[in-house]
Structures are given as structure tokens and as C-alpha cells.
C-alpha positions as a printed Julia matrix, in Angstrom:
199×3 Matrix{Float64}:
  -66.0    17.37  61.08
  -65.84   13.92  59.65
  -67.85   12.41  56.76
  -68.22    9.53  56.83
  -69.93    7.23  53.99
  -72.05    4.18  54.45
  -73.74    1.68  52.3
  -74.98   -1.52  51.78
  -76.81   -3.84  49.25
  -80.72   -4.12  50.27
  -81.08   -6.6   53.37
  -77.45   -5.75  54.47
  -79.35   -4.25  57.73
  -77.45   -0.9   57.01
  -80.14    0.67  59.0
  -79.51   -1.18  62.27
  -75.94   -0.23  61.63
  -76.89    3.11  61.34
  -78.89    2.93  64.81
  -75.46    1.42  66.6
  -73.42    4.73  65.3
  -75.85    6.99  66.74
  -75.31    5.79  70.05
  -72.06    7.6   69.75
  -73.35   11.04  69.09
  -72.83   10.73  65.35
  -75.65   12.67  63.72
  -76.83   10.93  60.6
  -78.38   12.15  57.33
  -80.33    9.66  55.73
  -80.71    9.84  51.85
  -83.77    7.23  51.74
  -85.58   10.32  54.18
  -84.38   12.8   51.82
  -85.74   11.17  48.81
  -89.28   10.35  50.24
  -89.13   14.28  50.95
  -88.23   15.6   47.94
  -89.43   12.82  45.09
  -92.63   11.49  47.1
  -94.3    14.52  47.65
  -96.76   16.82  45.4
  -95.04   19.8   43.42
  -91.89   19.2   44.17
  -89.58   20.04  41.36
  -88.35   16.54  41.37
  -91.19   14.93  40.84
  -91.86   17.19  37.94
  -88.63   16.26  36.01
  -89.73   11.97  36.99
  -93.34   12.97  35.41
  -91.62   14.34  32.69
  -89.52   11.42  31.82
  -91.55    8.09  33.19
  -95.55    9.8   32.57
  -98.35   10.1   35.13
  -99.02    6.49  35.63
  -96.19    7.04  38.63
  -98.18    9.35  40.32
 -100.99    7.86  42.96
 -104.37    9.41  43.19
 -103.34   12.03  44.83
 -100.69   13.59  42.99
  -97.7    12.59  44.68
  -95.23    9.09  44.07
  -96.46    5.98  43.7
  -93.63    4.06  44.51
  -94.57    0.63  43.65
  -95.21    1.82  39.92
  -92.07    3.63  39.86
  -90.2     0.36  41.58
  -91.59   -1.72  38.98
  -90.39    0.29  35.98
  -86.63    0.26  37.52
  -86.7    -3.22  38.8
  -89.04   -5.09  36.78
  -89.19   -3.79  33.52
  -87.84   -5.05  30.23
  -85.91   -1.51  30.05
  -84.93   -1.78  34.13
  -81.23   -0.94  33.67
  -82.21    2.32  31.32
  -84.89    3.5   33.93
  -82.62    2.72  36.54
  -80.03    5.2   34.87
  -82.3     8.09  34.55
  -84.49    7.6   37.8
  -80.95    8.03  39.35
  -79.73   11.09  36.82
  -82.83   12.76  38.26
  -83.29   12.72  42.14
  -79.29   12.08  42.72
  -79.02   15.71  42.01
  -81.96   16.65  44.49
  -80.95   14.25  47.15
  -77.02   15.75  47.47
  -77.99   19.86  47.69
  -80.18   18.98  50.7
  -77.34   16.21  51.96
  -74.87   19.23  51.73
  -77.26   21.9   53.0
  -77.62   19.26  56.33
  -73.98   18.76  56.4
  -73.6    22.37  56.4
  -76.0    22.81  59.61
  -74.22   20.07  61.81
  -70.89   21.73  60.69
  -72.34   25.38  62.04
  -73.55   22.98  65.48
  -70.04   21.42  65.84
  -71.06   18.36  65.51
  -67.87   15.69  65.6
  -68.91   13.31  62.47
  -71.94   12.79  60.45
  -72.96    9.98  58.71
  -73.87    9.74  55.18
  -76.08    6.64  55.01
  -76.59    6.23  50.73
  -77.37    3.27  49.56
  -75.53    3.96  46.06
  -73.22    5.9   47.82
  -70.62    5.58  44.54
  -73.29    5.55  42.03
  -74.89    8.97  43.34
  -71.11   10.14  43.22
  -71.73   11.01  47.3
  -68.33    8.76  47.6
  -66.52   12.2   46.92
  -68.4    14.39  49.63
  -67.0    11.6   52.31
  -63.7    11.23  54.15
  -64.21    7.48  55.02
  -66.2     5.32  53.38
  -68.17    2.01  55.42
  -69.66   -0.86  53.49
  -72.23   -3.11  55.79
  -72.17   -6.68  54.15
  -74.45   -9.97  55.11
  -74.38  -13.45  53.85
  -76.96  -13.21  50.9
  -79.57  -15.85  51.84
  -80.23  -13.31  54.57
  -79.99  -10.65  53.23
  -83.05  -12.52  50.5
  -85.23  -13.42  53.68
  -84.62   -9.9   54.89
  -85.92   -8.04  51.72
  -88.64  -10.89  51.58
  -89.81  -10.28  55.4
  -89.69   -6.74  55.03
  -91.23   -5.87  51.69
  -93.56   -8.47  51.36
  -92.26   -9.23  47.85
  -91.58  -12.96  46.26
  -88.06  -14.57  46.29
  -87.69  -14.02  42.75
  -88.21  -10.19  42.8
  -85.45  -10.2   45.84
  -83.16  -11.57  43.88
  -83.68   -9.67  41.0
  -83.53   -6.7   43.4
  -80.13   -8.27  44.5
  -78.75   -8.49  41.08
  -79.47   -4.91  40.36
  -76.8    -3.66  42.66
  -73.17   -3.77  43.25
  -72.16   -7.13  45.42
  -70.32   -6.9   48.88
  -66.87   -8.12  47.09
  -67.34   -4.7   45.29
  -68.3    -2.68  47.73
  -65.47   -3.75  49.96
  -62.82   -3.06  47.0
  -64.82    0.3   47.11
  -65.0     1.06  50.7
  -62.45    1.85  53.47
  -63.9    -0.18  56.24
  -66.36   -3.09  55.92
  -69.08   -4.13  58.74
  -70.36   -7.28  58.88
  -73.96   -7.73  59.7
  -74.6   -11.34  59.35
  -76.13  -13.01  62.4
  -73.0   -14.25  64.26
  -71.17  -11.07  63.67
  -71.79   -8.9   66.16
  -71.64   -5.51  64.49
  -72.4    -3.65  67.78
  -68.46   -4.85  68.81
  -67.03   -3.97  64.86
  -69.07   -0.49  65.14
  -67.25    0.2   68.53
  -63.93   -0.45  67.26
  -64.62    1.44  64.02
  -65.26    4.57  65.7
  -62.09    4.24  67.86
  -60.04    4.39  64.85
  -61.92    7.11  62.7
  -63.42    9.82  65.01
């Protein structure tokens, strides 16, 4: 079975890529879902270890993640790059047992390939788990309006959101295979050809 990699800066559209591979039967584990399931919710020993480190003002009313507190600390904050750093330190470790454990069920199904979609995909260190490694890329005033439109968050804060992460020119030293998803590009065409040369 295949594994292959994917990421992509925010606003890249990596999730629409995502949707074209699965017209081909590729299952596809995504590490965002994994996160909101095992950081987000109540008692989890994840969220423990984030209370631990960042305090209770994370946590909502309820007991489980507010994520607009905790996205301010790592994106916003004077000490951004240090939260950033041990945010990741904590729930990277969370997210890739039950990323394996998945991997490890469509294996036992015979699934052909499954897709890894991680937005730090080298920073999380789940570069190593993959056999090919994909890169979506857009120009980056779109990719601005795209975070913008779908957050609801000011220019400045997309930019800063930008900033935080690698660029496409090093993802695409990082990656094996690059997808454009700027509008022009037709990725639908790119993701068809990909998958005649990997799988």
C-alpha cells in the first residue's frame, strides 16, 4: 500500500485537492479530523498535557478546546514561535499513533494508497511514515482572500498566519510532486496525471 504525503500552506485549497484524490478510491486520513478528536474534546489525555503547559484559559465553558484562545497564543502572541513549538511537541505525538493505527486498518482492508493529508507534514516528522510526498501550492494573494473568506479573520492576521509557515518554494524543495491550485490551474487534470505515475 502506498503512502502518500500531502500538504499545503493555509489557503493552498489542500482540501479540495484532497476531494479530487478520493475520486480515485484513495482513502484519506485527515490529521486536522484527528486533532479536533483527540485535542478538542473533554478528558482526553491530550488536552491534559495542553492544560498543563498553556493553563485553563484554553479551555471553553465546557471543558473541552477553545480554539480561538489557543490560536491566539500560537499565532498572535508575543511568544508565538515558542507556543508554536510546544503546542506541536504535544498533539504531534497524539495525532501520528491514531494516523498509524488508521493506516494499519486500510492496510488489513487492502486498500491501494492512502493519503496522509498534514498540514506540517515535515514539521510533525509524518514526512518519514510516507512513500511520496505532494505539496499543493497557490499564488499567495489567494491563498490571503481564501484564509480571509473562510475564517472570517482580518488581512493582517492572514498574513501573519502566512508567515508562520514554510512557503511553497520550500515545500516544493521538500516534496516529490507539487500541485498547483491557483485558479487557472486546473488541479483536477495535474491530480489525474499524478496518480498515473504513483499508484
Amino acid at each position: 500500500m502506498k503512502i502518500i504525503g500531502i500538504c499545503g500552506t493555509s489557503g493552498s485549497g489542500k482540501s479540495y485537492v484532497c476531494r479530487l484524490f478520493a475520486k480515485y478510491k484513495i482513502a484519506h486520513i485527515d490529521t486536522d479530523r484527528l486533532y479536533r478528536e483527540v485535542v478538542v474534546r473533554r478528558g482526553t489525555p491530550c488536552l491534559k498535557e495542553l492544560v498543563e503547559s498553556f493553563g485553563s484559559g484554553i479551555l471553553d465553558s465546557v471543558g473541552e478546546l477553545n480554539r480561538k484562545e489557543l490560536s491566539r497564543l500560537v499565532f498572535e502572541d508575543v511568544r508565538s514561535e515558542k507556543n508554536r513549538l510546544l503546542l506541536n511537541s504535544i498533539t504531534h505525538k497524539y495525532i501520528l499513533k491514531e494516523t498509524l493505527a488508521l493506516i494499519e486498518k486500510y492496510k488489513s482492508e487492502g486498500v491501494l494508497a492512502v493519503l496522509v493529508d498534514a498540514p506540517v507534514l515535515f514539521e510533525s516528522g509524518f514526512d518519514k511514515i510516507c512513500d511520496i510526498t505532494i505539496c499543493v501550492t497557490a499564488d499567495r494573494q489567494e491563498k490571503i482572500d481564501r484564509i480571509i473568506a473562510r475564517d472570517r479573520i482580518s488581512r493582517v492576521n492572514a498574513i501573519c498566519r502566512l508567515a508562520s509557515q514554510k512557503s511553497d518554494s520550500e515545500l516544493r524543495e521538500l516534496c516529490n510532486y507539487e500541485i498547483d491550485n491557483s485558479s487557472g490551474a486546473r488541479p483536477e487534470e495535474q491530480v489525474k496525471d499524478l496518480i498515473s505515475k504513483i499508484i
